[in-house]
C-alpha positions as CSV (number, residue, x, y, z in Angstrom):
1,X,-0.8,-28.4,3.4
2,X,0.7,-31.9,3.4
3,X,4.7,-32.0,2.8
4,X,4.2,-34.3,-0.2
5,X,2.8,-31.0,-2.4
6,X,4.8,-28.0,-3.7
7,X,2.5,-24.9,-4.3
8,X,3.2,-23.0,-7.8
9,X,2.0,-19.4,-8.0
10,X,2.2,-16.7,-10.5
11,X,0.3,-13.3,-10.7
12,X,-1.1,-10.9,-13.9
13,X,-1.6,-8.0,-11.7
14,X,-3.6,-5.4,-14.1
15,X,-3.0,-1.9,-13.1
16,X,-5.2,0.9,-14.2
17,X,-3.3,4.3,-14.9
18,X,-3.6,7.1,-13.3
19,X,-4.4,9.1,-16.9
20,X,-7.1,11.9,-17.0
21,X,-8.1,9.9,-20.5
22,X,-8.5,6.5,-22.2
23,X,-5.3,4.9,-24.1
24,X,-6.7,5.1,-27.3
25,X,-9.5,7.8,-26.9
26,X,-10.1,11.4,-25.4
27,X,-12.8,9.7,-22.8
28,X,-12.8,10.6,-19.5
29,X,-11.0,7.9,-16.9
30,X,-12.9,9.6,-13.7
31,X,-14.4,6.7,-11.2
32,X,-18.2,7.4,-10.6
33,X,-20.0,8.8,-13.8
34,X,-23.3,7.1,-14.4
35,X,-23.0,3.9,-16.8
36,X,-22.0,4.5,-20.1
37,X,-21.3,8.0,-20.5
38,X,-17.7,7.3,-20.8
39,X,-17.8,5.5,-23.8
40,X,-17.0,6.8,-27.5
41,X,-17.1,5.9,-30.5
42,X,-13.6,5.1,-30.9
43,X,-14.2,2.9,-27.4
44,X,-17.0,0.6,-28.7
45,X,-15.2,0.2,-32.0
46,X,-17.6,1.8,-34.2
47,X,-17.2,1.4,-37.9
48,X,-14.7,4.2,-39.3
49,X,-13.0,5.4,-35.9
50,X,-9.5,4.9,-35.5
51,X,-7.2,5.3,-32.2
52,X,-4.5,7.4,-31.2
53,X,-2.4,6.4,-28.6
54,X,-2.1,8.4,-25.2
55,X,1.3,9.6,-24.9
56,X,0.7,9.8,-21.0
57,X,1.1,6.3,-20.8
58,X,4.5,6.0,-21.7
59,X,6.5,7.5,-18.8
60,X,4.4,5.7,-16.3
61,X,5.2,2.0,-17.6
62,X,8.9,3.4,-18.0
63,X,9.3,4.4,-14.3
64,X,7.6,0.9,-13.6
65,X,10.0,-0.9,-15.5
66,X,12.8,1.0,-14.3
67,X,12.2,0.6,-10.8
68,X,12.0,-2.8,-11.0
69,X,15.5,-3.1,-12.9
70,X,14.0,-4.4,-16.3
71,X,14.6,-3.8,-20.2
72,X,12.7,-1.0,-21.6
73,X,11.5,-2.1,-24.9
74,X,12.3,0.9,-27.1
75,X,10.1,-0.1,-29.6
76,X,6.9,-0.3,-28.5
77,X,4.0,-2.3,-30.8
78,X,0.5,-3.2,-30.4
79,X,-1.7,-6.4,-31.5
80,X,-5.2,-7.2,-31.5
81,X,-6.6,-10.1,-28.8
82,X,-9.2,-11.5,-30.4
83,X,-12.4,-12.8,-27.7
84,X,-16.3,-12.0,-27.5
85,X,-17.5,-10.6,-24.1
86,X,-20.4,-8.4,-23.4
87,X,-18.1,-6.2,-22.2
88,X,-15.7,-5.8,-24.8
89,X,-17.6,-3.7,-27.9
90,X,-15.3,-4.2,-30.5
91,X,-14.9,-8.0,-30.4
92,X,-11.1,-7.6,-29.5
93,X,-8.7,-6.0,-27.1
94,X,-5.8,-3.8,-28.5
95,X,-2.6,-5.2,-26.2
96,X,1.1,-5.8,-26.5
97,X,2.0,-9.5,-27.3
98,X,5.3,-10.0,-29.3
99,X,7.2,-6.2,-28.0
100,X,5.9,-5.4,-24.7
101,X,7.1,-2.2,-23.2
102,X,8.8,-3.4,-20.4
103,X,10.8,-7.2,-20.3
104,X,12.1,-9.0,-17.3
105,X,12.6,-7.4,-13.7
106,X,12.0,-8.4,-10.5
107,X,11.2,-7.1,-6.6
108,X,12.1,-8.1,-3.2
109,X,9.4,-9.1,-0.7
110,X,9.4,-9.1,2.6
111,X,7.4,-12.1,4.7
112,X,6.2,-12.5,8.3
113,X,9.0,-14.3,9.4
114,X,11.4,-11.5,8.6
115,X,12.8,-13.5,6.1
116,X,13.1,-12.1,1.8
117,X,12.6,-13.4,-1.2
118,X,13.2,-12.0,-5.0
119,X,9.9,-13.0,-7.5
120,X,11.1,-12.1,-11.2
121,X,8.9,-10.0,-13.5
122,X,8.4,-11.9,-16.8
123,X,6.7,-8.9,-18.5
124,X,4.8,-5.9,-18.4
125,X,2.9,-4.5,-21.1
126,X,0.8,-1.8,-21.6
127,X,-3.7,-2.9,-23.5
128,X,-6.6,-1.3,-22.6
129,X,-9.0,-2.2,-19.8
130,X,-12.9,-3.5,-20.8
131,X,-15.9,-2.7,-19.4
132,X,-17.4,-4.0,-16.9
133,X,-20.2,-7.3,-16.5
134,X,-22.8,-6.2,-13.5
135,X,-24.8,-9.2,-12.2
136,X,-26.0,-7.6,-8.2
137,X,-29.3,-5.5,-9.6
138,X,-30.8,-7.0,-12.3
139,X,-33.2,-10.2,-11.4
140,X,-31.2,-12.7,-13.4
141,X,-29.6,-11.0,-16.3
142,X,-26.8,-9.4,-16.5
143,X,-26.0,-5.0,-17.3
144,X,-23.0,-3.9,-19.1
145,X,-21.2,-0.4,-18.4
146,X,-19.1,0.5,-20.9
147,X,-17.3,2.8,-19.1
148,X,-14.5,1.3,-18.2
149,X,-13.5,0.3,-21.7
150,X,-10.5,2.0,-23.6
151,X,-9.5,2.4,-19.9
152,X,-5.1,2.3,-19.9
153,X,-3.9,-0.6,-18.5
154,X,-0.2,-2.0,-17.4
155,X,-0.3,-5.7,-17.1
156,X,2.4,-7.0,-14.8
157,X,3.4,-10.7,-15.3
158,X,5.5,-12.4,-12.7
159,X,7.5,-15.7,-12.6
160,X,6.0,-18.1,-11.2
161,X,8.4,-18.3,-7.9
162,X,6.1,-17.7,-5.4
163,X,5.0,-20.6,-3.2
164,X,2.5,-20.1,-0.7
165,X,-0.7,-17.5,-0.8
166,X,1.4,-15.6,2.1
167,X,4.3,-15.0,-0.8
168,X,1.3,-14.2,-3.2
169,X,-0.2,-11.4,-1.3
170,X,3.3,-10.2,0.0
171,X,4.4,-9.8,-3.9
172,X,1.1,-7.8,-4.4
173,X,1.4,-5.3,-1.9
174,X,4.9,-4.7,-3.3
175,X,3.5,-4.0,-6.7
176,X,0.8,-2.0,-5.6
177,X,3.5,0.0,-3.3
178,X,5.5,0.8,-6.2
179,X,3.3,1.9,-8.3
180,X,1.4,4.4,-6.1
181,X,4.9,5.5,-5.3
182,X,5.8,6.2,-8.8
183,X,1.9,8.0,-9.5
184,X,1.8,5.0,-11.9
185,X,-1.9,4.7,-10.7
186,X,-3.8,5.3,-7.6
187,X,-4.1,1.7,-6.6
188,X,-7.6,2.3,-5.3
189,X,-8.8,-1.4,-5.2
190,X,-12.4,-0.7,-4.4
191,X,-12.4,1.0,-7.6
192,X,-10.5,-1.6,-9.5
193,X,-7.7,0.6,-10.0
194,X,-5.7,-2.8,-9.6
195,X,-6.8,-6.5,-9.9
196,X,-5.1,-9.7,-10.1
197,X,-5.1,-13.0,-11.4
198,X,-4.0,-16.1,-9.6
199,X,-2.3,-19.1,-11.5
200,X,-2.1,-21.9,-9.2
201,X,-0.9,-25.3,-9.4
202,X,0.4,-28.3,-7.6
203,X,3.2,-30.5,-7.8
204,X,5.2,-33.3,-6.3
205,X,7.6,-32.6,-4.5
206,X,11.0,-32.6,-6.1
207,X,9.6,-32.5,-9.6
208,X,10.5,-30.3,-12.0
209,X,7.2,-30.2,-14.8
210,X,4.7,-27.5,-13.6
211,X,1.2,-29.3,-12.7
212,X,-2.5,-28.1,-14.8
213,X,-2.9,-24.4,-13.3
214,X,-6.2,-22.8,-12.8
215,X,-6.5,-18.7,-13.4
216,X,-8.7,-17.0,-10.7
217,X,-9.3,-13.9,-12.5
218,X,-10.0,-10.3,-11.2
219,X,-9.6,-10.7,-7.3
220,X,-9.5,-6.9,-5.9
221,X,-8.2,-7.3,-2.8
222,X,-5.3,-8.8,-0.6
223,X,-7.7,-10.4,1.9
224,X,-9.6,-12.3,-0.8
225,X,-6.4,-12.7,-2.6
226,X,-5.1,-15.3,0.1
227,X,-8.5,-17.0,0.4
228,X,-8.6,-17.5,-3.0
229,X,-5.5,-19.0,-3.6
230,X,-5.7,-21.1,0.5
231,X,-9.2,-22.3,-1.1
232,X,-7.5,-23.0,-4.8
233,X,-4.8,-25.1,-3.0
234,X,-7.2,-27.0,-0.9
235,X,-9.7,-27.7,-3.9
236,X,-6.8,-28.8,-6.4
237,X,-5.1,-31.1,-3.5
238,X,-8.1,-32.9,-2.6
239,X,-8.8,-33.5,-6.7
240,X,-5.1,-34.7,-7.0
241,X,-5.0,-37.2,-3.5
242,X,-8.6,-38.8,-4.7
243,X,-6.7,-39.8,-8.3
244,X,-8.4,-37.2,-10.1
245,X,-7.2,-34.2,-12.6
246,X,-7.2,-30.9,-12.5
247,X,-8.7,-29.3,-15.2
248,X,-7.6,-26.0,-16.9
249,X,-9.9,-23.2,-16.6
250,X,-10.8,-20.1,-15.3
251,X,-12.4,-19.4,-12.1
252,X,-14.0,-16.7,-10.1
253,X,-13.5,-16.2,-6.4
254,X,-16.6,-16.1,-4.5
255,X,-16.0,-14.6,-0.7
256,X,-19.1,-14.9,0.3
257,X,-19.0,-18.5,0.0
258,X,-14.9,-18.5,0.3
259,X,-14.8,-20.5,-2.8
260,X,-13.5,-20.4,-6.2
261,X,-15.6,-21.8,-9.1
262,X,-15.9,-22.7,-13.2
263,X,-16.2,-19.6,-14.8
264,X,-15.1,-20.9,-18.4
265,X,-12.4,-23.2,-19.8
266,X,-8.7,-22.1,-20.1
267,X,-8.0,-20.1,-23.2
268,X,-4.4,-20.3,-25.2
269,X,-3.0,-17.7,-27.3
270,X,-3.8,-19.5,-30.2
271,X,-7.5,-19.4,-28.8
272,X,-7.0,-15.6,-29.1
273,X,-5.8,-15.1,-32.8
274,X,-3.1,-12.6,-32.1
275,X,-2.4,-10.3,-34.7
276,X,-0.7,-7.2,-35.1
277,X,-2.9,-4.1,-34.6
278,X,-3.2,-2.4,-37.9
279,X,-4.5,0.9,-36.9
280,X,-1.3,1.5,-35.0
281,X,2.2,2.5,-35.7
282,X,5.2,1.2,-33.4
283,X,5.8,3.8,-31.1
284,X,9.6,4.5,-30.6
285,X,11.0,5.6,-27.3
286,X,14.7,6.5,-27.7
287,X,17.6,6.7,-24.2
288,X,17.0,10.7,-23.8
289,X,13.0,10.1,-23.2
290,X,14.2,7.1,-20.6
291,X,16.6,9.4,-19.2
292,X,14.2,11.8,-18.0
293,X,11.3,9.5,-16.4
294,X,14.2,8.1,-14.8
295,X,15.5,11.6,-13.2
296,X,12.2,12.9,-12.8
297,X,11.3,9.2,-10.6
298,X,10.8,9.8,-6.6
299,X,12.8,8.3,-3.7
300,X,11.8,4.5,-4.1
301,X,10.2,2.6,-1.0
302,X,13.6,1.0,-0.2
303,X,16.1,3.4,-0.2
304,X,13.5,5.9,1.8
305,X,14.1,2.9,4.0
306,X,17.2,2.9,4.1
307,X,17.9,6.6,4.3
308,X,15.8,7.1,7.7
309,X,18.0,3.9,8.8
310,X,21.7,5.1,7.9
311,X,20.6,8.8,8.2
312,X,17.8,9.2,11.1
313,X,18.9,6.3,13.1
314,X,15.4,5.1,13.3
315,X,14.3,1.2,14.3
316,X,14.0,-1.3,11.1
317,X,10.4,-1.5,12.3
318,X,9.6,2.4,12.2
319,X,11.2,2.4,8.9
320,X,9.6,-0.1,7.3
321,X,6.0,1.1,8.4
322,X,6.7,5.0,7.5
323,X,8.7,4.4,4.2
324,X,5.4,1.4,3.2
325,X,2.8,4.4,2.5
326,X,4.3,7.8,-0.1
327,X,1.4,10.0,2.0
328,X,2.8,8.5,5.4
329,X,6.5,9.3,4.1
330,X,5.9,12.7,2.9
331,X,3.9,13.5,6.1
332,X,6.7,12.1,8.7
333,X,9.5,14.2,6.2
334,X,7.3,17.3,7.2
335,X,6.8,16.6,10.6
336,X,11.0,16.3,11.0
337,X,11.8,19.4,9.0
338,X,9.4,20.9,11.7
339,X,11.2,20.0,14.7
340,X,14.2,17.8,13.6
341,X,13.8,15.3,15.8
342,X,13.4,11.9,13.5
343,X,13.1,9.7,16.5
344,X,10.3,11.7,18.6
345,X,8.6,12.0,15.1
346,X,8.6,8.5,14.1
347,X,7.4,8.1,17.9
348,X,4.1,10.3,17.4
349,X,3.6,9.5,13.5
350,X,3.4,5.3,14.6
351,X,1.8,6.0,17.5
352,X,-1.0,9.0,18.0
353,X,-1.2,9.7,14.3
354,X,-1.7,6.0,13.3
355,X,-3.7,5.3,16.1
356,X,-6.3,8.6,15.6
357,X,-6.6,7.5,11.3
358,X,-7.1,3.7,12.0
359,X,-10.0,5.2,14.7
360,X,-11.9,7.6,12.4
361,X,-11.1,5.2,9.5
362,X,-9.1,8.3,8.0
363,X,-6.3,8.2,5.5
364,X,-3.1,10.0,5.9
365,X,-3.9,12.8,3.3
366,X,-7.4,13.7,5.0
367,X,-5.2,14.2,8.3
368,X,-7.1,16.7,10.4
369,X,-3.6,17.6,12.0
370,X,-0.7,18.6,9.4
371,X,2.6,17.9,10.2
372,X,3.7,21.4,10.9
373,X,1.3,21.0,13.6
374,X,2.4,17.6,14.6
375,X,5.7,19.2,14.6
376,X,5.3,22.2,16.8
377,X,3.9,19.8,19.6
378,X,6.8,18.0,19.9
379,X,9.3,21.1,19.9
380,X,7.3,22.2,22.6
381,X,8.4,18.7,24.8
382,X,11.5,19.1,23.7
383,X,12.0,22.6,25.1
384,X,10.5,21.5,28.0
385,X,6.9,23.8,27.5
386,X,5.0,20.4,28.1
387,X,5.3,16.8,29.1
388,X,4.9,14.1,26.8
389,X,1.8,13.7,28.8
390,X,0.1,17.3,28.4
391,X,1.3,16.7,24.5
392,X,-1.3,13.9,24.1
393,X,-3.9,16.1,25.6
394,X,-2.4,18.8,22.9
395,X,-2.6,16.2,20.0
396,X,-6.2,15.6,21.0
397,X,-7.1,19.4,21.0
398,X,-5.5,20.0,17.9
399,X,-7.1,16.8,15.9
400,X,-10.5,18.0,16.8
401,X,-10.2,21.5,16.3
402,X,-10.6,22.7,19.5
403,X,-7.0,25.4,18.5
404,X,-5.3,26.3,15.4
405,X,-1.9,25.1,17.1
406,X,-0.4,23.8,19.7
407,X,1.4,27.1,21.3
408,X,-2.2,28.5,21.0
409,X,-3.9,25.6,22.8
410,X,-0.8,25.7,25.4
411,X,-1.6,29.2,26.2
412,X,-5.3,29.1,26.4
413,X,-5.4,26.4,28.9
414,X,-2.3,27.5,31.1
415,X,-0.4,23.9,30.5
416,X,3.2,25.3,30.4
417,X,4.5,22.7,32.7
418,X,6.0,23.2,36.0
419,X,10.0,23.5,35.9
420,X,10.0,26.0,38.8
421,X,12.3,24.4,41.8
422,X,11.2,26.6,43.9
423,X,7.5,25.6,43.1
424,X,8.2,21.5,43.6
425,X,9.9,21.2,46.4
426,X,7.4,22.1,48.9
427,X,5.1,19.8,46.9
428,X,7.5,17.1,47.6
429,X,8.5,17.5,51.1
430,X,5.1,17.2,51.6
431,X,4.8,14.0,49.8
432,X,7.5,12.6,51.3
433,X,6.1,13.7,54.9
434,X,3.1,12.2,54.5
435,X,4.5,8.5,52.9
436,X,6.7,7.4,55.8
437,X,6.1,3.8,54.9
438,X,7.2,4.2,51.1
439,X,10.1,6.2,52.4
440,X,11.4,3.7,54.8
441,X,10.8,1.3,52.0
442,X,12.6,3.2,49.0
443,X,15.8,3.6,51.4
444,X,15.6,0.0,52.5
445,X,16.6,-0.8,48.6
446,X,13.0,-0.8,47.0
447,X,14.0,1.8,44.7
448,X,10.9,1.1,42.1
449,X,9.2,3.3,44.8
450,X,10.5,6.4,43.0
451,X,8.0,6.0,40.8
452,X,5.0,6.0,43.3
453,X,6.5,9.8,44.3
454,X,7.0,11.5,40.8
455,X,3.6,9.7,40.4
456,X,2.1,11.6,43.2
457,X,3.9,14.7,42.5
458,X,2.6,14.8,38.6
459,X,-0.9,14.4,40.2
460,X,-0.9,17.2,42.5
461,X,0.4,19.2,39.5
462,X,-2.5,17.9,37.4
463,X,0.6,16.4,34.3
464,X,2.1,20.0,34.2
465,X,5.4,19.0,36.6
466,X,8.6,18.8,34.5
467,X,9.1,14.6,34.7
468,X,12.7,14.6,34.6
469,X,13.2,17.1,37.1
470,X,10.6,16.1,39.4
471,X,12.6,12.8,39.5
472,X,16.3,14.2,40.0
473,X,14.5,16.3,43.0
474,X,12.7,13.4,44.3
475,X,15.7,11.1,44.2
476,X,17.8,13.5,45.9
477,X,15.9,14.4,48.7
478,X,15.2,10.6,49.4
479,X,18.3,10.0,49.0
């Protein structure tokens, strides 16, 4: 990207929540029924119906708004968005324009370089979600599931403060981090539990007027998130250096062709005839309501961070990675209150318990090991049972089923490990007797060689000899 360009980028990140029904209906929100079997009356707008609003959304947009330090509008009101898609029935969209529910905010984000940044929140407000346009299957036209309609949505505005599609995807992940954190939705992605929209635009450097921003609309994933906006940036800076002009529109993200293209021009809210919504009253949410989202709210991602910092001692980069992921979190909590040991815990949750998901492309809560499991092994190296060694092979048993715990595995299959003095010795005299050249060596100053004896020692124990004491007795007697 040359120098001479500043990159402008705001996101509408539009997060479906995690209700059992629609905002305005009693229709089902469940992922997966067959097309349009979801859909009321009172979701297609039929003549005569009339909504009710889901009191269920309410405490989820609060605890949004509140962990992001905004201004809870107390007086909440809706107002009719006026536009004609195929896959919006009624001919308009029931939203929050002039009152939204939550006002101003903003979160930290963290970027590759180690370095922070604060993006402001500009809004969010709560509208219902459409349905949904299906071009794969159908030979040149186009299906329409209505299923999705009436679906609760919280539309998250931001500044427009970030400046690179790094920032962009960074500010995402924190959004999306929050609100599976606060069970303000399941963030599921694939399912277009959360989507966002890219404004981009370009300017001079050192000038102060915002350039003509395109909208990428609906991207539903990071990845293509960052190709979208890379490919945006590209496009609109090879327009601008050639003397042309960027047009305002709205453009779809192609990743099989990592491109964005027309999808129609840019809409203004005049274009959408705002209006109050007259089937609706203003719904009025008074300090004692805020007061208990905000006491019933979870730890937040960063001061679960911090606590296993200040409290457990642990690495920045072990906290960061545990306190990213509530399932992760809650698992790792578990696993300490089973062995309190934070450190060894962190130790085996980063690295076997990671490593074994990413592997069988499992998430956290579908874990074949629990924690209490988890947890056992490690009290069992820490009481000297096993070695970290044998624990692996235990962590293995255990993940596959092979024993319903780890003291049960450890029996089975006789790995208590070796701490019997009387048992090593003669296993190291002998090692020692028959390495004259390594011992002549290790006394000559090349003391690295104590590792070639504890090696040979743990392999004529098959793992089970006690490490630490097979190296105090192996640097004594060579010493």
């Amino acid at each position: 990207m040359s120098s001479d360009w500043e990159v402008v980028i705001g996101l509408e990140i539009h997060v479906q929540l995690s209700t059992r029904s629609k905002i305005f209906s009693g229709s089902s929100t469940a992922f997966g029924a067959a097309p349009n079997t979801q859909a009321s009356a009172v979701d297609l707008g039929l003549p005569g119906v009339l909504p009710a609003v889901n009191e269920a959304v309410f405490p989820k947009a609060v605890a949004f708004g509140l962990a992001i330090g905004a201004t809870i509008g107390q007086r909440s009101c809706f107002d009719r968005k006026n536009y004609f898609y195929p896959d919006l029935p009624k001919g308009y969209q029931i939203t929050q324009m002039d009152e939204p529910i939550v006002l101003g905010g903003s979160v930290d984000i963290s970027l590759r370089d180690g370095s922070s940044k604060t993006i402001r929140v500009t809004r969010a407000h709560l509208e219902e979600d459409a349905g949904k346009s299906l071009h794969e299957d159908f030979h040149g036209m186009t299906g329409i599931d209505l299923n999705r309609a009436g679906t609760p949505l919280l539309e998250i505005v931001s500044e427009p403060d970030m400046r690179s599609a790094e920032e962009a995807v960074a500010y995402a992940r924190t959004i999306h981090q929050l609100v599976t954190y606060l069970s303000v939705s399941d963030g599921n992605m694939a399912e277009g539990s959360l989507r966002c929209d890219a404004n981009v635009s370009l300017r001079k450097q050192g000038e102060q007027e915002y350039g003509t921003r395109t909208e990428t609309k609906n991207v539903n994933s990071f990845r293509f998130l960052e190709q979208a906006i890379r490919h945006e940036i590209s496009r609109q800076k090879e327009i601008l250096e050639s003397g042309g002009r960027v047009a305002q529109e709205t453009r779809l993200y192609d990743p099989v062709r990592d491109e964005t293209r027309p999808m129609r021009s840019k809409e203004t809210a005049t274009d959408y005839r705002y209006f109050p919504e007259p089937d609706l009253l203003p719904v009025i949410i008074d300090e004692a309501f805020i007061n208990r989202v905000r006491e019933a709210m979870p730890e937040l991602p960063t001061e679960k961070k911090q606590r296993y910092t200040e409290k457990w001692q642990l690495p920045e980069a072990d906290a960061a990675l545990i306190s990213s992921d509530l399932g992760l979190a809650t698992y790792f909590e578990a696993c300490v209150a089973s062995c309190d040991d934070p450190i060894l815990s962190a130790n085996w949750v980063r690295g076997e318990l990671l490593g074994s998901l990413n592997r069988d492309d499992l998430a956290i809560e579908d874990s074949p090991l629990s924690a209490e499991a988890l947890g056992q092994t490690i009290l069992r190296i820490k009481d000297g049972t096993i070695s970290g060694k044998i624990a692996k092979t235990v962590f293995t048993a255990l993940w596959e089923g092979k024993a319903a715990s780890a003291d049960e595995y450890i029996e089975a299959e006789g790995l208590v490990q070796v701490s019997d003095t009387g048992e090593l010795e003669p296993i190291i005299d002998k090692i020692i007797a028959d390495n004259p050249k390594q011992v002549e060596q290790y006394r000559n100053g090349k003391t690295k060689l104590l590792g070639f004896f504890v090696g040979q020692v743990m392999k004529e124990t098959g793992g089970k000899a006690n490490p630490q004491q097979v190296n105090e007795l192996v640097r004594g007697k060579l010493g």
